[in-house]
Each structure stands twice: as C-alpha cells, then as structure tokens.
mmCIF file of the N, C-alpha and C atoms, coordinates in Angstrom:
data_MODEL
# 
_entry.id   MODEL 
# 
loop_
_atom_site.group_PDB 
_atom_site.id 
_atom_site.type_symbol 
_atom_site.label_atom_id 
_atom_site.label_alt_id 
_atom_site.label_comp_id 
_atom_site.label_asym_id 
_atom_site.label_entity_id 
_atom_site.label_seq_id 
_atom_site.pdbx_PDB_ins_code 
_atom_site.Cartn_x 
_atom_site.Cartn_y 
_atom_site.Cartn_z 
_atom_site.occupancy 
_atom_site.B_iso_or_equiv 
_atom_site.pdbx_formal_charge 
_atom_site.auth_seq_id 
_atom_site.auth_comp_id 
_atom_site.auth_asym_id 
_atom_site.auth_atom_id 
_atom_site.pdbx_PDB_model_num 
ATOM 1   N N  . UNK A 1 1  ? -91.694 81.887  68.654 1.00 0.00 ? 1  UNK A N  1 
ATOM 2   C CA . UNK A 1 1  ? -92.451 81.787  69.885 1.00 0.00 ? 1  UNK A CA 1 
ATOM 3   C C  . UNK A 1 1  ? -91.896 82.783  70.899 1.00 0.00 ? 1  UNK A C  1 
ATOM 4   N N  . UNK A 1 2  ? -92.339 83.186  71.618 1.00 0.00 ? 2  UNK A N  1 
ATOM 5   C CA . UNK A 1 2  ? -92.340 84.262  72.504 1.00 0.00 ? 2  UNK A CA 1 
ATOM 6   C C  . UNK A 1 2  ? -91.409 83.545  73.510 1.00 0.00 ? 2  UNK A C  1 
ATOM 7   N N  . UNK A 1 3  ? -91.657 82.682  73.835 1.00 0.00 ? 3  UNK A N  1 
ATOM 8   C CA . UNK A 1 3  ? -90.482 81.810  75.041 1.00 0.00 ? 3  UNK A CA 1 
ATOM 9   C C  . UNK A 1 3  ? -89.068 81.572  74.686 1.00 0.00 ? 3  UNK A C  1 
ATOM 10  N N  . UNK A 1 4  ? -88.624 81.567  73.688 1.00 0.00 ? 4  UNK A N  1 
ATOM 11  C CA . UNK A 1 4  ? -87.372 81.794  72.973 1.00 0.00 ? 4  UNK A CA 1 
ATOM 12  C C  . UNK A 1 4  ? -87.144 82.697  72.335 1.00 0.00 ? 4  UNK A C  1 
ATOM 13  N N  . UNK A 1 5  ? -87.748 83.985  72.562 1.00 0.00 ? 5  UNK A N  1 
ATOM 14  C CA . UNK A 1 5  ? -87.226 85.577  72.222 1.00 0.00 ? 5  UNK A CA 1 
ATOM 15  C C  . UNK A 1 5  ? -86.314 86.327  73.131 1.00 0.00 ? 5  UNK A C  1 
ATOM 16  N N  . UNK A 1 6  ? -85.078 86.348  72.816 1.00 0.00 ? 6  UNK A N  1 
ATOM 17  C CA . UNK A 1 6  ? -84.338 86.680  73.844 1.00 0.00 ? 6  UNK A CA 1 
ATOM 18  C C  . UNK A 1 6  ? -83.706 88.620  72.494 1.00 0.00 ? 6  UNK A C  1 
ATOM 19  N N  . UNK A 1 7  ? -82.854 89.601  73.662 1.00 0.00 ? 7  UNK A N  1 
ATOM 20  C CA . UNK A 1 7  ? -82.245 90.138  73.057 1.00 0.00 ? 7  UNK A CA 1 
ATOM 21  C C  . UNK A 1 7  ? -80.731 90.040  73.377 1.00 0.00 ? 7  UNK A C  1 
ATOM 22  N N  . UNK A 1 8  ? -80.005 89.945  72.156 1.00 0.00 ? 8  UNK A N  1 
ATOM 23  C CA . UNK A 1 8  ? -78.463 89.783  72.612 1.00 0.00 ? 8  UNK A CA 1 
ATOM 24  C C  . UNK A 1 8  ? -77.638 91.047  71.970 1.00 0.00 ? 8  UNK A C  1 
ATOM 25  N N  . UNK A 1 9  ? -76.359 90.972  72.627 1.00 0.00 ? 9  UNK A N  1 
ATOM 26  C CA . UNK A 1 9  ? -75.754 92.478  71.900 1.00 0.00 ? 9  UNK A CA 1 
ATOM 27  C C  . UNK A 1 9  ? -74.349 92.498  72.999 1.00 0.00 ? 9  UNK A C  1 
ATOM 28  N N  . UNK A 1 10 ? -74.245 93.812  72.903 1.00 0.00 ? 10 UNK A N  1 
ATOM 29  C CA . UNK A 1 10 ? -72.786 94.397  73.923 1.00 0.00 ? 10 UNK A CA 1 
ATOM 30  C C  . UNK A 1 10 ? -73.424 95.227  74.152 1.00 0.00 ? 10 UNK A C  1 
ATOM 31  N N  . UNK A 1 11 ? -72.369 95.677  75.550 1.00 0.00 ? 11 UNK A N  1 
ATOM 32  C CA . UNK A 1 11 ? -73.007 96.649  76.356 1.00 0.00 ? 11 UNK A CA 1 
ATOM 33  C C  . UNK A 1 11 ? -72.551 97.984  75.385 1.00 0.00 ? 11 UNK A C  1 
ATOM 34  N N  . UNK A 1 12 ? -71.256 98.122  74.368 1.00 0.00 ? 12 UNK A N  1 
ATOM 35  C CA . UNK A 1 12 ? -71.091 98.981  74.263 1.00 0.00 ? 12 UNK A CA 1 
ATOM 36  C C  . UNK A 1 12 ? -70.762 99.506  72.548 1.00 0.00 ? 12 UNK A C  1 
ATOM 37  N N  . UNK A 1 13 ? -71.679 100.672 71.969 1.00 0.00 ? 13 UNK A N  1 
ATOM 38  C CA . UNK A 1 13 ? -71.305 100.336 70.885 1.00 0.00 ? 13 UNK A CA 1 
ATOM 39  C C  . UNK A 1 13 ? -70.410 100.561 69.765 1.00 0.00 ? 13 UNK A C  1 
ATOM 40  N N  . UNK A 1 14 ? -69.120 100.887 70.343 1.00 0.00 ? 14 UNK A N  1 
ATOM 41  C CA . UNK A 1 14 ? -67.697 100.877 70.109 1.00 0.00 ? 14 UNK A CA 1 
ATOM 42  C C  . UNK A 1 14 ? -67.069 101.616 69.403 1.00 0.00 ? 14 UNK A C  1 
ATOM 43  N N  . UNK A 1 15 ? -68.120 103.057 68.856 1.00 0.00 ? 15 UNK A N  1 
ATOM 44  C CA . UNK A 1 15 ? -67.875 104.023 68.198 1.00 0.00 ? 15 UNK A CA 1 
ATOM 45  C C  . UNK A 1 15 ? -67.778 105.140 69.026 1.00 0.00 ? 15 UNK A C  1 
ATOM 46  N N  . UNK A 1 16 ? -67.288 106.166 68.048 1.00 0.00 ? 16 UNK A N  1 
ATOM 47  C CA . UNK A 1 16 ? -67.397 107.574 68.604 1.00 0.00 ? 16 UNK A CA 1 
ATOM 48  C C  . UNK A 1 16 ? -66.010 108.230 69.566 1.00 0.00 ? 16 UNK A C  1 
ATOM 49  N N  . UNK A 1 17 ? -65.605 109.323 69.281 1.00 0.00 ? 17 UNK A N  1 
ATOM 50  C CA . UNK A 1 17 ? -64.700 109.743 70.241 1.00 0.00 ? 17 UNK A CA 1 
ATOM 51  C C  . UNK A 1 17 ? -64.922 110.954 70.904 1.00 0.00 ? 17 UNK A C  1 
ATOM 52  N N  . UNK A 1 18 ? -65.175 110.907 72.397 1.00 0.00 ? 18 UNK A N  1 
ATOM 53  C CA . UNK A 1 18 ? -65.265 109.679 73.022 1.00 0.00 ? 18 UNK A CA 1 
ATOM 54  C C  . UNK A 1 18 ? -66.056 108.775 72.917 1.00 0.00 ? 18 UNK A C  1 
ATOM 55  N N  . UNK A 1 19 ? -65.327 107.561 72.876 1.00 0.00 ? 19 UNK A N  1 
ATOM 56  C CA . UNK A 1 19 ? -66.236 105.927 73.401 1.00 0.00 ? 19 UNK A CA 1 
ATOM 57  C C  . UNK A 1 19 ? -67.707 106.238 73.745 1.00 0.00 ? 19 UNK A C  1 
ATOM 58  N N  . UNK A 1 20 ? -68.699 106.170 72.703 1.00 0.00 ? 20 UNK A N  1 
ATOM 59  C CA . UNK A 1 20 ? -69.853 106.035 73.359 1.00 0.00 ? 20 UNK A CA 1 
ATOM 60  C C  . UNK A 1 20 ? -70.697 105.020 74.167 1.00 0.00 ? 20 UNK A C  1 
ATOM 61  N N  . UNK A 1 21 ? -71.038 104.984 74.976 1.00 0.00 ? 21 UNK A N  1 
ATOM 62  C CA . UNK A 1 21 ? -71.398 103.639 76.281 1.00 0.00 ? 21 UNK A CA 1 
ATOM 63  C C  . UNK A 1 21 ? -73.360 104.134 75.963 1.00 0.00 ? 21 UNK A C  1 
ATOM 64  N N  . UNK A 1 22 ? -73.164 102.520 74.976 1.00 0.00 ? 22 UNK A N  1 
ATOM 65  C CA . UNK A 1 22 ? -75.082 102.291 74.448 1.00 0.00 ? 22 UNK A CA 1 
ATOM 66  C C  . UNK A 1 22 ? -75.233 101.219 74.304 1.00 0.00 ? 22 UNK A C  1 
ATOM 67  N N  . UNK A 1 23 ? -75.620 100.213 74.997 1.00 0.00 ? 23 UNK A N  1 
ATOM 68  C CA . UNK A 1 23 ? -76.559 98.782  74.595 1.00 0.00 ? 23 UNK A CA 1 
ATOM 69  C C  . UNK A 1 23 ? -76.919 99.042  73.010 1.00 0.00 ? 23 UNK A C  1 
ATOM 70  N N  . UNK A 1 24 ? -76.417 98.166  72.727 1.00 0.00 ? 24 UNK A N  1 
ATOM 71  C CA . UNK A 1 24 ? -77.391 97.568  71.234 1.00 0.00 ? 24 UNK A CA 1 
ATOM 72  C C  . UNK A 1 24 ? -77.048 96.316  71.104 1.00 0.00 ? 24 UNK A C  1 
ATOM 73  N N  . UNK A 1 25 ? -78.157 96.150  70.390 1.00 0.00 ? 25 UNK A N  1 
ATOM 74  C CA . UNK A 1 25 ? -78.306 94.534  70.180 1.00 0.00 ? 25 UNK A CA 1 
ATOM 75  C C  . UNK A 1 25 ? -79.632 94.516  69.212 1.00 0.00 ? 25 UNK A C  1 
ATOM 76  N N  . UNK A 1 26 ? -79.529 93.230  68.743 1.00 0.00 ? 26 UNK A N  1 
ATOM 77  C CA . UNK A 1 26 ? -80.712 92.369  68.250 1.00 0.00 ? 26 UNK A CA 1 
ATOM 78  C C  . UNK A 1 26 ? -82.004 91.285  68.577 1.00 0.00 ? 26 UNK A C  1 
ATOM 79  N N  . UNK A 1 27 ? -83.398 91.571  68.761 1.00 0.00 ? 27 UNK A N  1 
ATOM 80  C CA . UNK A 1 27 ? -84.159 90.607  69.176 1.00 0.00 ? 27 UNK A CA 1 
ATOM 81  C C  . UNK A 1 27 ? -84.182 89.710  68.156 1.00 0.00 ? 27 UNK A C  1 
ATOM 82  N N  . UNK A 1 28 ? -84.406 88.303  68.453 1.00 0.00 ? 28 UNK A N  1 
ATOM 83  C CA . UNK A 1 28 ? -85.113 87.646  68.006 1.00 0.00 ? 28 UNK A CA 1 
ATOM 84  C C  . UNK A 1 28 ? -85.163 85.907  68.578 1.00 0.00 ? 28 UNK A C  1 
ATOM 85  N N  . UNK A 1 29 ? -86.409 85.441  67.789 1.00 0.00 ? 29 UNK A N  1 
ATOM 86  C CA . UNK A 1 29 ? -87.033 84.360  68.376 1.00 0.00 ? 29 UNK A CA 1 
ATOM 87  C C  . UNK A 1 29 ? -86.061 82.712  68.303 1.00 0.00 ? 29 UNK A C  1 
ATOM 88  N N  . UNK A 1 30 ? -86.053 81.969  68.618 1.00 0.00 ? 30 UNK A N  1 
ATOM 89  C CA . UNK A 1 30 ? -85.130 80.859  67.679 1.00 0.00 ? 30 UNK A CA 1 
ATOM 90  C C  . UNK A 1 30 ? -85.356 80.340  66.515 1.00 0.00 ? 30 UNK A C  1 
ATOM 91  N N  . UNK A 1 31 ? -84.539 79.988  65.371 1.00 0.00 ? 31 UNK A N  1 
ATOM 92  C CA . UNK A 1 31 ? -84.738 79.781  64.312 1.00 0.00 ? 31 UNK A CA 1 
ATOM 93  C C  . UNK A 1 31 ? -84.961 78.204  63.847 1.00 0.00 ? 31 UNK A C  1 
ATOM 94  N N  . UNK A 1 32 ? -85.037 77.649  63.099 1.00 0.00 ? 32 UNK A N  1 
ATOM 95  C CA . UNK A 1 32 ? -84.576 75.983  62.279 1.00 0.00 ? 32 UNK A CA 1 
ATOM 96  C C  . UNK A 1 32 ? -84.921 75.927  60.715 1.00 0.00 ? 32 UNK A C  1 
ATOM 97  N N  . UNK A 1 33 ? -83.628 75.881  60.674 1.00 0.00 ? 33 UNK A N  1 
ATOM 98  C CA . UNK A 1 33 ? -83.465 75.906  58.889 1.00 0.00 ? 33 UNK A CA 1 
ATOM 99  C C  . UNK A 1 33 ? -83.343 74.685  58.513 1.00 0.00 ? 33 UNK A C  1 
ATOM 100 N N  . UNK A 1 34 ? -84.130 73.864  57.139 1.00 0.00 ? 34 UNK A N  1 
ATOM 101 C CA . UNK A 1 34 ? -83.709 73.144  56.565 1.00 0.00 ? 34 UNK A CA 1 
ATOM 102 C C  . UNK A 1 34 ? -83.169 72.877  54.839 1.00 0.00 ? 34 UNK A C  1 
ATOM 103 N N  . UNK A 1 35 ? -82.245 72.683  54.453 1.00 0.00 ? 35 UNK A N  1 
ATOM 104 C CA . UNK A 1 35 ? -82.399 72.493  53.494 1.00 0.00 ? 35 UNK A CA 1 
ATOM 105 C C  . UNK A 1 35 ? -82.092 73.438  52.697 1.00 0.00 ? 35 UNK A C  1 
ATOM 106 N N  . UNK A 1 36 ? -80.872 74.303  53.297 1.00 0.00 ? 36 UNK A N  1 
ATOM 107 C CA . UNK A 1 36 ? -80.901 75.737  52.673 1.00 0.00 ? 36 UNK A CA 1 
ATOM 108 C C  . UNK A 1 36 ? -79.270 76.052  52.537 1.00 0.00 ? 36 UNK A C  1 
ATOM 109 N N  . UNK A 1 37 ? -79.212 76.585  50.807 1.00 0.00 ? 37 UNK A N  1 
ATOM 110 C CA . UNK A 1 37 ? -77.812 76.390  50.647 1.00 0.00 ? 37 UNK A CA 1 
ATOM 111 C C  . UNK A 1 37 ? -77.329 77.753  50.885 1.00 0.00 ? 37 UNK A C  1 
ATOM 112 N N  . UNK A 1 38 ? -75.864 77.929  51.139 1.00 0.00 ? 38 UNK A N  1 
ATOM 113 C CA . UNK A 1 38 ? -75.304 78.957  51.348 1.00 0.00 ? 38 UNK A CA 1 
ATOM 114 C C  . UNK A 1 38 ? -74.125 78.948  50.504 1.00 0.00 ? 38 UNK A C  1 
ATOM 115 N N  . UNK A 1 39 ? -74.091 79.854  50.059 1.00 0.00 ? 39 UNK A N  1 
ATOM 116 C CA . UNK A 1 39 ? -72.863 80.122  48.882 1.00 0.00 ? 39 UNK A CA 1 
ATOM 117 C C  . UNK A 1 39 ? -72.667 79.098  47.862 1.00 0.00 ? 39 UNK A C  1 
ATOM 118 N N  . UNK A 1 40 ? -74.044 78.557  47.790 1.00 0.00 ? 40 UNK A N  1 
ATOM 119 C CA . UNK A 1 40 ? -74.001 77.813  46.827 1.00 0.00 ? 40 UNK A CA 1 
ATOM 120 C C  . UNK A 1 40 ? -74.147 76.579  46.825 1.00 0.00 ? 40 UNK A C  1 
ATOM 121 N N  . UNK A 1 41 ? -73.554 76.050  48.341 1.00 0.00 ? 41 UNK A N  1 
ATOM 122 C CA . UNK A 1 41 ? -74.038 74.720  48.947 1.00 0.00 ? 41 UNK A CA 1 
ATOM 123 C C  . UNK A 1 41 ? -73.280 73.472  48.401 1.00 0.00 ? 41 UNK A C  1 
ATOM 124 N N  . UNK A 1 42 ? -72.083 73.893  48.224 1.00 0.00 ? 42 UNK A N  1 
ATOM 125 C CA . UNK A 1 42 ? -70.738 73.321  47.625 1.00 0.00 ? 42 UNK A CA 1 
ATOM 126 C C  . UNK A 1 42 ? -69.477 73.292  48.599 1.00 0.00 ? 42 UNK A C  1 
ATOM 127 N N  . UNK A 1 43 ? -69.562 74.409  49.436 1.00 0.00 ? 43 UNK A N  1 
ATOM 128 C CA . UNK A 1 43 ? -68.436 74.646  50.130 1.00 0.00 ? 43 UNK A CA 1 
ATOM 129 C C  . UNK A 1 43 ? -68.315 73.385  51.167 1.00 0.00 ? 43 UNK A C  1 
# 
C-alpha cells in the first residue's frame, strides 16, 4: 500500500577515496509473512 511506502538508507555511501557523500537506500511497502521457513526452519 502506498501509505506504508517509506525509503530508508544512510546518508552516506561509505565508499570511495575520497569518502563519497550519496544517499542510498531502499523503497519499499510493509511486508507480512506467514509460514515461511528460513534455513530450513529448524534453527
């Protein structure tokens, strides 16, 4: 849904010499998982 699309990240993206100063980040909407194994779903 569009009302829970946010973008998150750092201001800076921590490479380069010199330090390059760039927003990045990732959009996206909120999620809900059910029922879903991860590594096997044992741990």
């Amino acid at each position: 849904s569009a009302v829970t699309f946010q973008v998150l990240g750092t201001p800076n993206c921590g490479k380069g010499e010199p330090n390059q100063v760039i927003r990045v980040g990732h959009a996206s909407p909120a999620c809900v998982f059910a029922n879903v194994d991860v590594f096997g779903g044992d741990a």
